[in-house]
C-alpha positions in Angstrom: 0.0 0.0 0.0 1.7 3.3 -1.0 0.6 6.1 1.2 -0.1 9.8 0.1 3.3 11.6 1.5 1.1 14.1 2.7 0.0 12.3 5.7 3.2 12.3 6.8 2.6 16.0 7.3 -0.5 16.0 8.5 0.3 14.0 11.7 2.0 16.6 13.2 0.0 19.2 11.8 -3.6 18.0 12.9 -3.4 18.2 16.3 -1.7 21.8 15.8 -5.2 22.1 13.7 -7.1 21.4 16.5 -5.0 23.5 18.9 -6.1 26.5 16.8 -9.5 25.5 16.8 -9.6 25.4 20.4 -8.4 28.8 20.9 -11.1 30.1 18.1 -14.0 28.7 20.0 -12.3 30.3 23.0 -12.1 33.6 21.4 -15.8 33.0 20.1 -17.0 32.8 23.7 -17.7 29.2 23.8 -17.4 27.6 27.2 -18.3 24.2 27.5 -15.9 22.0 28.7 -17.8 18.9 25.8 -16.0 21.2 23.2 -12.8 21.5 23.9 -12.4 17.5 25.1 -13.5 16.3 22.0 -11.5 18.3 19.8 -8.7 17.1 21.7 -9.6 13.9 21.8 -10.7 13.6 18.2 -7.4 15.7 16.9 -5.4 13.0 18.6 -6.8 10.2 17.9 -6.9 11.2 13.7 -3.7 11.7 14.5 -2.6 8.4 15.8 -4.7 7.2 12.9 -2.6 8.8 10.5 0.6 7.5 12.0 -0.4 4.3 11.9 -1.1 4.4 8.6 2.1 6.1 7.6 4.1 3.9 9.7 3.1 0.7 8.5 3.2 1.9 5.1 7.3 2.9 6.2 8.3 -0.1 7.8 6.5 -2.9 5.5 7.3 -1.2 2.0 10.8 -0.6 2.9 10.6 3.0 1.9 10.4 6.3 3.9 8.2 8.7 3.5 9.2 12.4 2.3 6.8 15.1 1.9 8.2 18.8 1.5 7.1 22.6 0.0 9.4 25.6 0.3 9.2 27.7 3.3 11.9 30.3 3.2 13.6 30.2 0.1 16.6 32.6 1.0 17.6 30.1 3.3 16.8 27.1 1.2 14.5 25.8 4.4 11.6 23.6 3.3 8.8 22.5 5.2 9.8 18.8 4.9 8.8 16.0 6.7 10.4 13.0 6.6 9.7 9.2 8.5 12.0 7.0 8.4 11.7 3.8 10.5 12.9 5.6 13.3 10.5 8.3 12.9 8.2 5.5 12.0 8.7 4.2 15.4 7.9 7.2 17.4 5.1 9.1 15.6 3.1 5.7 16.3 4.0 5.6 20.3 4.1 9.6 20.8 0.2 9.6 19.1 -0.9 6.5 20.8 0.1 7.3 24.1 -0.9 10.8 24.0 -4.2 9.9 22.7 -4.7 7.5 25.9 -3.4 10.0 28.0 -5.8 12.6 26.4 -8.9 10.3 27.2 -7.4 10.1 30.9 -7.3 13.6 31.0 -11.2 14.0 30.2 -12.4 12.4 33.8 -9.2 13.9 35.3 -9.6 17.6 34.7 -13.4 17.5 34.6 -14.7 20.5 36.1 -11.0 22.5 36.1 -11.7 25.6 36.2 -8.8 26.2 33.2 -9.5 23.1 31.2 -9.9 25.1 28.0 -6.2 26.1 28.9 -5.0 22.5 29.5 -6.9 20.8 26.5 -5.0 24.1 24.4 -1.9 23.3 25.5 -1.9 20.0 25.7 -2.9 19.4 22.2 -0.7 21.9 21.1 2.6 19.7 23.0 1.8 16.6 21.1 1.6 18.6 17.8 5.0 20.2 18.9 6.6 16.2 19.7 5.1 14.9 16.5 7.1 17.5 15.0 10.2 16.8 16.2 10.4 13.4 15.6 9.1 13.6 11.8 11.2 17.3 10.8 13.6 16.4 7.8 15.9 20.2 8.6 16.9 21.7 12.0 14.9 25.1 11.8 11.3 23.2 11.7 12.6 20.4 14.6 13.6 23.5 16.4 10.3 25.0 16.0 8.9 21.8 17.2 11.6 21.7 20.3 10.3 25.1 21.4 6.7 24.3 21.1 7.3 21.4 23.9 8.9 24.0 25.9 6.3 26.2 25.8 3.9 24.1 26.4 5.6 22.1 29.2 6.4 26.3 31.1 2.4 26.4 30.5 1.2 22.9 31.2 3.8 22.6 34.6 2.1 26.0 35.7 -1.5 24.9 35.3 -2.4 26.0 38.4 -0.6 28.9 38.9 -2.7 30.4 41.7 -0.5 28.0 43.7 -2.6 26.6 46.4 -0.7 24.3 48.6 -2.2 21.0 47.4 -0.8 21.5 43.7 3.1 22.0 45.3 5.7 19.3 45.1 8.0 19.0 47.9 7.4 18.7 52.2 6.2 22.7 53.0 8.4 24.3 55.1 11.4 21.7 54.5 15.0 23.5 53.3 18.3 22.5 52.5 21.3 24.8 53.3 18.5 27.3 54.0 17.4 26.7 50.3 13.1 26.1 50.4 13.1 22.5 49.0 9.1 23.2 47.5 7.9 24.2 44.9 4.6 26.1 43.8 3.2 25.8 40.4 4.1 29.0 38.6 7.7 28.4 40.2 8.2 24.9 38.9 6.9 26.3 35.1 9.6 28.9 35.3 12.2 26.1 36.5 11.4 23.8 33.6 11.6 26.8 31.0 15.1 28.3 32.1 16.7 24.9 32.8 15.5 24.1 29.2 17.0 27.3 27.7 20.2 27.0 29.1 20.5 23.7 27.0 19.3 25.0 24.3 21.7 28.0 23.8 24.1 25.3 23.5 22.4 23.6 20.7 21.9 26.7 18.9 25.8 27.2 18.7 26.0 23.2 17.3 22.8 24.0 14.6 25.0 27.2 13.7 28.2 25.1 13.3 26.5 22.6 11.2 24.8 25.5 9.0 28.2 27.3 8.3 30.1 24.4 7.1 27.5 22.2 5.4 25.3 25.3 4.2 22.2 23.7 4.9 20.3 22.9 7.7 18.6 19.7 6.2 19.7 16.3 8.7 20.2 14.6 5.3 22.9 16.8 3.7 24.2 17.5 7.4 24.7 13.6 7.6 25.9 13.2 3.9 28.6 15.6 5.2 29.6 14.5 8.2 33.1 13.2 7.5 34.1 16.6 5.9 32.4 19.2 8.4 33.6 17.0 11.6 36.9 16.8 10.6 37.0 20.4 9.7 35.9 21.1 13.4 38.9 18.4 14.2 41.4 19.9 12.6 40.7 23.2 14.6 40.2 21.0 17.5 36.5 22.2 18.1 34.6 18.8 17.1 34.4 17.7 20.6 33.3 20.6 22.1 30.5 21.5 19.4 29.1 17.8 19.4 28.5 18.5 23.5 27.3 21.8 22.7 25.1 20.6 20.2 23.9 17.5 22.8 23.3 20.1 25.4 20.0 21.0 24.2 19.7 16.5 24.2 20.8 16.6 27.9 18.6 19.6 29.6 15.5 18.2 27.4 15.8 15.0 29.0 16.7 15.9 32.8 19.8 14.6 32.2 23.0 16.0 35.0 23.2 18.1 35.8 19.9 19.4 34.3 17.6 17.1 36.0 16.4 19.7 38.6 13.9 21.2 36.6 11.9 17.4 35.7 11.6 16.8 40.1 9.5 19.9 40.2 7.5 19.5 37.0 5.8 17.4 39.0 2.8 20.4 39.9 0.8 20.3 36.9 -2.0 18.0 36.2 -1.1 14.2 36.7 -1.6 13.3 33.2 0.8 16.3 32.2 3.3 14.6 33.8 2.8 11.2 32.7 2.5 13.2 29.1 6.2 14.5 29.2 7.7 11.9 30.6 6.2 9.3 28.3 5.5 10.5 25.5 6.8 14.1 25.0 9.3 16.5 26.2 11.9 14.4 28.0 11.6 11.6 24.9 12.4 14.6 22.7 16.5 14.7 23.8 17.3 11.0 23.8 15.3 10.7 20.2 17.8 13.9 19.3 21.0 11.8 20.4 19.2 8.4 18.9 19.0 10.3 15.9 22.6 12.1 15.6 24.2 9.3 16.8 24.7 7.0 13.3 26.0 10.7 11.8 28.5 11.4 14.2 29.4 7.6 14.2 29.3 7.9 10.0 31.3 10.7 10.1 33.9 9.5 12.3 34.5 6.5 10.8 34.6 7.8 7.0 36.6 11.3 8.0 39.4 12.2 5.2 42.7 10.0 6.0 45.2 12.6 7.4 42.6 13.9 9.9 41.1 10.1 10.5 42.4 9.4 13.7 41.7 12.8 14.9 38.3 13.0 14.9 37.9 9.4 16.1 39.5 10.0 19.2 37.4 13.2 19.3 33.9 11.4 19.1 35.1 8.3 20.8 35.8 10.9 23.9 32.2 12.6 23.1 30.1 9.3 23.3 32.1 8.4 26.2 30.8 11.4 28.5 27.3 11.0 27.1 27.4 7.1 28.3 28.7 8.9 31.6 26.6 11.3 32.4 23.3 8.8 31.3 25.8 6.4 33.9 25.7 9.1 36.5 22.4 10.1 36.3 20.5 6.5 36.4 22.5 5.7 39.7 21.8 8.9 41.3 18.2 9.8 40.5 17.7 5.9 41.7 19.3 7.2 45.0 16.7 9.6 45.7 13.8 7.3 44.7 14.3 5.4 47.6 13.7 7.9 50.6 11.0 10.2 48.8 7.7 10.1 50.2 5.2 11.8 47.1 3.5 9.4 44.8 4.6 11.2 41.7 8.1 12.4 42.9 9.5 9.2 42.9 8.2 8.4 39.4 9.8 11.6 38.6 13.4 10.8 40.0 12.4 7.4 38.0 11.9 9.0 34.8 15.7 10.6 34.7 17.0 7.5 36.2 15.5 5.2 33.1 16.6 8.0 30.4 19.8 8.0 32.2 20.0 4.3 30.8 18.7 5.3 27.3 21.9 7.8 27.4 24.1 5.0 28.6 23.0 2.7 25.7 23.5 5.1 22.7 26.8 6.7 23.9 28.3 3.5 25.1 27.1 2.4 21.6 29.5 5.7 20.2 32.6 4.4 22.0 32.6 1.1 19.4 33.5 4.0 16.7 37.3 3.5 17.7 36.7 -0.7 16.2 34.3 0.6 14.1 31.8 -2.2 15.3 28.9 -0.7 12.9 27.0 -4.0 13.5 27.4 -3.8 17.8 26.8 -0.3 17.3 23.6 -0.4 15.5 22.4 -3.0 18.3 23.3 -0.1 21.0 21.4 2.5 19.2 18.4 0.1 19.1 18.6 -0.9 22.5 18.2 2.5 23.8 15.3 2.8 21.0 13.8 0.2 22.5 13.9 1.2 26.6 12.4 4.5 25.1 9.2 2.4 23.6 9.4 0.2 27.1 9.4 2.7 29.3 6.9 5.6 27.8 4.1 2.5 27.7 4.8 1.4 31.3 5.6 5.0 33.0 2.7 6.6 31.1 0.6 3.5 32.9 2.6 4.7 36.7 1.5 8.5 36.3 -1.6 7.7 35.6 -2.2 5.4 38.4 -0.6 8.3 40.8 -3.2 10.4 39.5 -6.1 8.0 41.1 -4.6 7.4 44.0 -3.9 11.2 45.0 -7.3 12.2 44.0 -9.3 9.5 46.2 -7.1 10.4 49.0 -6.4 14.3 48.3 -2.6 14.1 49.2 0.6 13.3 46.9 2.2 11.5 50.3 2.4 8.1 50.2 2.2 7.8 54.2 -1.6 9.1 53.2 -2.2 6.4 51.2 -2.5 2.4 52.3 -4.3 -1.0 51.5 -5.8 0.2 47.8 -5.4 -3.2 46.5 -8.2 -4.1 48.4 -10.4 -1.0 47.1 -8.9 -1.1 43.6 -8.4 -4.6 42.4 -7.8 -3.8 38.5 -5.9 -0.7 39.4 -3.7 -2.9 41.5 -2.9 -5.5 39.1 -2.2 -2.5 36.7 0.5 -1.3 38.8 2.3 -4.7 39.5 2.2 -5.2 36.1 3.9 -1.5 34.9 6.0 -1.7 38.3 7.2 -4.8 37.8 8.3 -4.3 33.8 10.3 -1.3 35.5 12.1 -2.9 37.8 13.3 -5.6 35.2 11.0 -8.7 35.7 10.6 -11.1 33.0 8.4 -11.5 31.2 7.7 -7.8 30.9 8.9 -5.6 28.3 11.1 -3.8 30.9 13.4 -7.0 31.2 14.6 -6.9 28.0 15.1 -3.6 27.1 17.1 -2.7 30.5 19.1 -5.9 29.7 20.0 -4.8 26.1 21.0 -1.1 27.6 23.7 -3.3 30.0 24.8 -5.1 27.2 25.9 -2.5 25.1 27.9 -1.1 27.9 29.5 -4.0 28.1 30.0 -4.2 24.5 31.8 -1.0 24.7 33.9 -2.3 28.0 32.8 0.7 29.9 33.2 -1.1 33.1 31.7 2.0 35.5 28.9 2.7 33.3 27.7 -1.1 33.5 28.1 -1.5 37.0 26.2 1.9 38.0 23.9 0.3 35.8 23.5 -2.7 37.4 23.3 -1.0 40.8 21.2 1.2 39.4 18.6 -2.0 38.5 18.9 -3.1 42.2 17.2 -0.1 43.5 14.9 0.6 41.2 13.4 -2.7 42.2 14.0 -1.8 45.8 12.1 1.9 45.7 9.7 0.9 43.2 8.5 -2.2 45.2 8.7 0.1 48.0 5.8 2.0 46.6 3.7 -0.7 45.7 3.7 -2.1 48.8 3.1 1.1 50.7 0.4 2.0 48.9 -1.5 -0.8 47.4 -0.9 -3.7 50.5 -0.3 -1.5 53.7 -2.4 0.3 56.1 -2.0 3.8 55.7 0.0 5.9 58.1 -2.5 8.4 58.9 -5.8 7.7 58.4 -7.5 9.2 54.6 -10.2 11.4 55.3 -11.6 9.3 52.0 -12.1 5.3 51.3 -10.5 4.6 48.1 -12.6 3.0 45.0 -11.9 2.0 41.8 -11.2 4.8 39.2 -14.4 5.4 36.9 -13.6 3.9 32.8 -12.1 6.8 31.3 -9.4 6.6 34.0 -9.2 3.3 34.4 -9.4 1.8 31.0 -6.1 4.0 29.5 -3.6 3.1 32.3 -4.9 -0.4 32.1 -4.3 -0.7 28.1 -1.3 0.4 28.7 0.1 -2.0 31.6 -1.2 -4.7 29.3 0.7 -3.5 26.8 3.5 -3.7 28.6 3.1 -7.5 29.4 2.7 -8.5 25.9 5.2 -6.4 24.7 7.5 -8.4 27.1 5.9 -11.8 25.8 5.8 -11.4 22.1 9.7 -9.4 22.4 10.9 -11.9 19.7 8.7 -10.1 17.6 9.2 -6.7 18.6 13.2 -7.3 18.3 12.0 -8.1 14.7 10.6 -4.9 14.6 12.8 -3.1 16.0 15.8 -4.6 13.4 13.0 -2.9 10.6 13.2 -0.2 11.6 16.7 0.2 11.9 17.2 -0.8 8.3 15.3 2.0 7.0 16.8 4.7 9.8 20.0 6.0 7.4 22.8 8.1 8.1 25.0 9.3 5.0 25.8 4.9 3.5 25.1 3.9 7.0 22.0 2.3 8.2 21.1 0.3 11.7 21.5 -2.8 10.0 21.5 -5.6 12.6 19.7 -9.1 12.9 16.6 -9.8 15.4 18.8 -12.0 17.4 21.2 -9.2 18.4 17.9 -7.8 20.0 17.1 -10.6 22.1 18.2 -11.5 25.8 19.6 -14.6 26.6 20.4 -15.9 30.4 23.6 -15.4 31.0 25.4 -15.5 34.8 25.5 -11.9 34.9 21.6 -11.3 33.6 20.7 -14.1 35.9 23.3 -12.5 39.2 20.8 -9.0 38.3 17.6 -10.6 37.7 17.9 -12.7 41.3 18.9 -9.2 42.9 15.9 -7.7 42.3 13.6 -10.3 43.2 15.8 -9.8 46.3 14.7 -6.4 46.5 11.2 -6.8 46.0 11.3 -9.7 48.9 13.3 -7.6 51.2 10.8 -4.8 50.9 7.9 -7.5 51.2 9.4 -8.9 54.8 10.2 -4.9 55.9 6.8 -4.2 55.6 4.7 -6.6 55.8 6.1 -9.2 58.3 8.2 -7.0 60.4 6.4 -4.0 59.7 9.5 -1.7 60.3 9.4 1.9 62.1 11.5 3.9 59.8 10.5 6.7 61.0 11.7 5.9 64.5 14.8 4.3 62.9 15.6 7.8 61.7 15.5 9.5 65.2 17.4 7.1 66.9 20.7 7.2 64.4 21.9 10.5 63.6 24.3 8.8 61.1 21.4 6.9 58.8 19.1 10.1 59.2 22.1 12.5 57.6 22.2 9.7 54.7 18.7 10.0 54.4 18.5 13.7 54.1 21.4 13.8 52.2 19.4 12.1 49.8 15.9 13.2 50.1 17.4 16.6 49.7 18.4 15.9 46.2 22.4 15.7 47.3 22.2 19.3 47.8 22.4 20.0 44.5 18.9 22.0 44.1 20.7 23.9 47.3 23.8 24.8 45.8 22.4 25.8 42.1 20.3 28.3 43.9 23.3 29.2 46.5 25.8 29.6 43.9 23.7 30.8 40.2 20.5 32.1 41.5 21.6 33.7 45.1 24.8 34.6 43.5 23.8 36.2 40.3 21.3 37.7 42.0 24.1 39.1 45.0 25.7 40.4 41.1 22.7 42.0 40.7 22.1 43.9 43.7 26.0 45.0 43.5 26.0 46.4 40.1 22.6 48.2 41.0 24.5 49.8 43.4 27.0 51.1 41.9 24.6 52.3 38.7 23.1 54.0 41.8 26.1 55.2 42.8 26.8 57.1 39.5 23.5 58.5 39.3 23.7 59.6 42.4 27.3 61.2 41.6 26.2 63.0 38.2 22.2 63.8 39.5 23.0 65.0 43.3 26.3 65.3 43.9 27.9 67.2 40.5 25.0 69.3 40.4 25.5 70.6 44.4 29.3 71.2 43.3 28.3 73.3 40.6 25.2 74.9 42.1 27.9 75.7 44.8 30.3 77.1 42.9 27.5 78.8 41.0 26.3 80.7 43.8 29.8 81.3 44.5 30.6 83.4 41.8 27.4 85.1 41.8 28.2 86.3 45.3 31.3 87.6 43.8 30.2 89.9 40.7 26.5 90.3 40.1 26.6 92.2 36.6 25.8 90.6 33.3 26.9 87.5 31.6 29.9 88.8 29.9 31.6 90.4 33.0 31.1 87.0 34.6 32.6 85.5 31.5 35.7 87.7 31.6 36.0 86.5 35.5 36.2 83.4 34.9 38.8 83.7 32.3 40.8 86.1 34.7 40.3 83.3 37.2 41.6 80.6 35.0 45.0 82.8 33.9 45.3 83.6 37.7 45.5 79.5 38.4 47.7 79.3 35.4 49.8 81.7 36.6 49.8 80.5 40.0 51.0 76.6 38.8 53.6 77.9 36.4 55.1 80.0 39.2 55.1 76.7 41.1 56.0 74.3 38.9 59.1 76.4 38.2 
């Protein structure tokens, strides 16, 4: 079946369509909450249509999809639209998800009193990630980046009035006398600057790529490669422009040390937050790296002979601190998972901690540029593909599960919240299955594509990064059994001034499609490592493709998967006999040993490093401020009071000496000035 290119187009720009819709009928007065839901609903959902159709039409004809018109000519930018099987891969999970998430979102926000807002925005974000992931040049993926920015500062800020119930974060709680919660309109303004900062930095890389290849199209930029990176070697700026350019990757993603601003996006709307950490936003920077990774990789490996070995060791060194930082930032968002105590903060500190491994997969996959391993590469690249597809189906699931359980008992704290499963049977059986795919339990989808992340690090003999990785898999089983068990099998801590009950269908239905999905994703992975391997055949960069066969995709049980599968199941068990047969006092725990609660607060504080960004950058620059508004003070105070009182003075002065008209006053002062003359020559001499 050959598909009319157009389509391609028109899944990004239908929901944008129905975005614009929704503000006309705002304009036009309308007010009823029926009209803004199903134009959402029905803008996504033709949306997900259309990427189905286009990306079965991709990945069974063989054959990507381009469809293009001329935007700015003087530029040579076209509105071009291109799916590949990459692209192929995430216009279908992006619109899916989103769509399910946009259902959720009709029981969840029923009765907001800025749901036209929400339904806006949130149409408006999926439009925005659609286009990101399907953009064939930099300028329109740009525009696309932006547009989840914006939305995400809007989306985050919901409720900007910024009562108490809609903070993240213990009130009143500080960190090196830094407040350690967040209001809404805060926590927007967070997620927008920490963004930017990232994005300045990928502006510079865009830049670099537009001067030497003289085109901001990924194609000719990837056709390229070998030249313009070794240009950059050769003046010993390849290195830094590749980090430059993945800074934008990094901040979108939470990435360290940009991670700060995904904890507190946790104040919008629930299924806002399931929305940008499944299927938009954070997805938006490892799908950039996923995506610039076969160039860079293409580049290296094909650079001009002299200059070879240059700019080798150049993007070997690059993918080795993106594997790092993913490395560092899985292990230590993990960390803090463990002690917090808010439903959808420790999903949160999840969410960084799982793209952490997505980062680990793709850059350890770089470091095989030095043996130019194209086919072990190719298998890294698509092993971080496929944690992305694992974990947006079984985290979108989590969030939205949070979202029901904080509404029937009006809190975020998990100490609130106790014995659901016995309320909530589907809803529980929904959250063992999405927990348990993240923590790595066969046979859920989780398993696998956790495992494959590990084995490319170890394909790449990054040592550190695979064992923060393993580590990494031990406590995400340990704080994400944790919250199972404290919320769904024991009795609350304080008694809920609400009995929990099953979430009505709209709610329930979405999150429960979804933890389905991740079981048989898990079940039928032979099949999906099939798809997977598809995809990457038709997801080029310059000659190169992902090229790799179905088994490379697969996970077989070896002693080291075995030594980490049988360490979580320790995990989960060791939570199980905490809680439920010795029913431990941790709280009592903590006020009996000085030295475990400084651990814990060293941790539930974030490692101070919320603290110290605002002691140092916004406390500092702000001290800058206040300084240099002192002295600008200080000079207007010098040329606006204090010159004018000398002159006035001397002014006055003179007057009192000769009161006759202007030119006798004239010829004193010259008489003055020749006395003085005279006066310094006599001295001088």
């Amino acid at each position: 079946m050959m598909v009319e290119p157009v389509y391609a187009t028109l899944v990004w720009a239908v929901p944008y369509l129905g975005a614009g819709l929704m503000a006309l009928l705002y304009l036009a007065g309308v007010r009823r909450e029926a009209a803004y839901t199903l134009t959402s609903a029905a803008s996504l959902l033709l949306a997900a249509l259309l990427a189905t159709i286009v990306g079965y039409d991709v990945l069974s004809s063989g054959r990507p999809v381009l469809h293009e018109f001329t935007w700015i000519d003087g530029l040579g930018v076209k509105v071009s639209t291109y799916v590949d099987g990459l692209s192929a891969v995430m216009i279908m999970l992006v619109s899916w998800l989103s769509f399910l998430i946009g259902v959720y979102s009709i029981g969840y926000m029923k009765g907001d009193w800025g749901l036209p807002r929400y339904f806006f925005f949130f149409t408006f974000f999926v439009g925005s990630m659609l286009l990101v992931v399907s953009a064939d040049n930099l300028l329109l993926l740009f525009i696309g980046w932006e547009g989840t920015g914006l939305a995400s500062y809007a989306l985050i800020g919901h409720w900007y009035t910024d009562e108490e119930e809609y903070w993240v974060g213990v009130p009143g709680r500080k960190a090196l006398g830094v407040p350690m919660y967040f209001e809404p309109s805060h926590s927007g303004l967070r997620a927008i600057l920490f963004t930017r900062v990232g994005d300045i930095g990928m502006l510079i890389g865009m830049a670099a790529m537009y001067l030497l290849t003289g085109s901001l199209s990924i194609h000719q930029i990837a056709a390229e490669a070998p030249v313009w990176m070794a240009t950059l070697a050769k003046y010993h700026l390849l290195q830094l422009v590749l980090l430059l350019f993945t800074m934008g990757a990094l901040a979108k993603s939470a990435q360290f040390p940009f991670h700060e601003w995904l904890v507190t996006a946790m104040t919008g709307p629930t299924p806002v937050s399931a929305l940008i950490h499944a299927a938009t936003m954070v997805k938006a920077g490892i799908y950039l790296v996923l995506r610039f990774a076969p160039i860079f990789y293409y580049g290296a490996i094909n650079a001009p002979g002299p200059l070879h070995d240059i700019v080798v060791h150049d993007t070997y060194q690059y993918f080795t601190i993106v594997a790092g930082l993913g490395a560092i930032t899985a292990f230590m968002m993990a960390t803090m998972a463990i002690v917090s105590n808010e439903f959808k903060l420790i999903l949160a500190f999840s969410t960084a901690s799982q793209i952490g491994y997505m980062f680990l997969a793709a850059g350890a996959a770089g470091m095989l540029v030095e043996e130019a391993n194209t086919l072990a590469f190719s298998a890294g690249v698509l092993s971080g593909l496929s944690h992305l597809m694992s974990h947006a189906v079984f985290k979108a699931a989590l969030f939205l599960i949070s979202g029901w359980a904080i509404h029937v008992v009006h809190s975020r704290f998990i100490d609130k919240m106790g014995d659901f499963a016995k309320y909530m049977k589907v809803t529980a059986i929904a959250m063992w299955l999405a927990g348990l795919s993240l923590m790595g339990i066969p046979p859920l989808s989780g398993f696998f594509s956790k495992e494959l992340t590990l084995k490319a690090a170890e394909e790449a003999h990054l040592e550190w990064g695979f064992l923060l990785g393993a580590v990494t898999a031990l406590l995400t089983a340990l704080y994400t059994s944790r919250l199972i068990v404290r919320v769904f099998h024991m009795p609350p801590y304080e008694k809920p001034h609400h009995e929990p009950h099953e979430a009505p269908p709209i709610m329930l239905v979405p999150y429960t499609i979804m933890a389905l999905t991740a079981l048989a994703l898990g079940l039928y992975w032979p099949g999906v490592a099939s798809f997977l391997a598809k995809a990457g055949e038709l997801t080029a960069a310059g000659s190169l493709t992902l090229r790799v066969e179905p088994a490379e995709l697969e996970v077989h049980l070896t002693g080291t998967v075995a030594a980490i599968l049988v360490g979580a199941i320790a995990m989960i068990a060791l939570v199980w006999l905490l809680y439920k047969w010795i029913n431990v006092n941790f709280r009592a725990l903590l006020a009996q040993h000085a030295s475990l609660k400084a651990l814990h607060d060293f941790l539930f504080d974030r490692w101070y490093i919320n603290a110290i960004i605002y002691i140092v950058i916004v406390y500092g620059f702000a001290g800058i401020a206040m300084f240099l508004a002192g002295v600008d003070f200080g000079i207007d105070w010098f040329y606006h009071t204090a010159l004018i009182a000398v002159f006035g003075a001397f002014s006055y002065a003179t007057r009192a000496l000769h009161r006759g008209r202007p030119e006798y006053i004239v010829s004193l002062y010259l008489y003055l000035a020749g006395l003085a003359m005279l006066l310094a020559y006599l001295l001088w001499r």
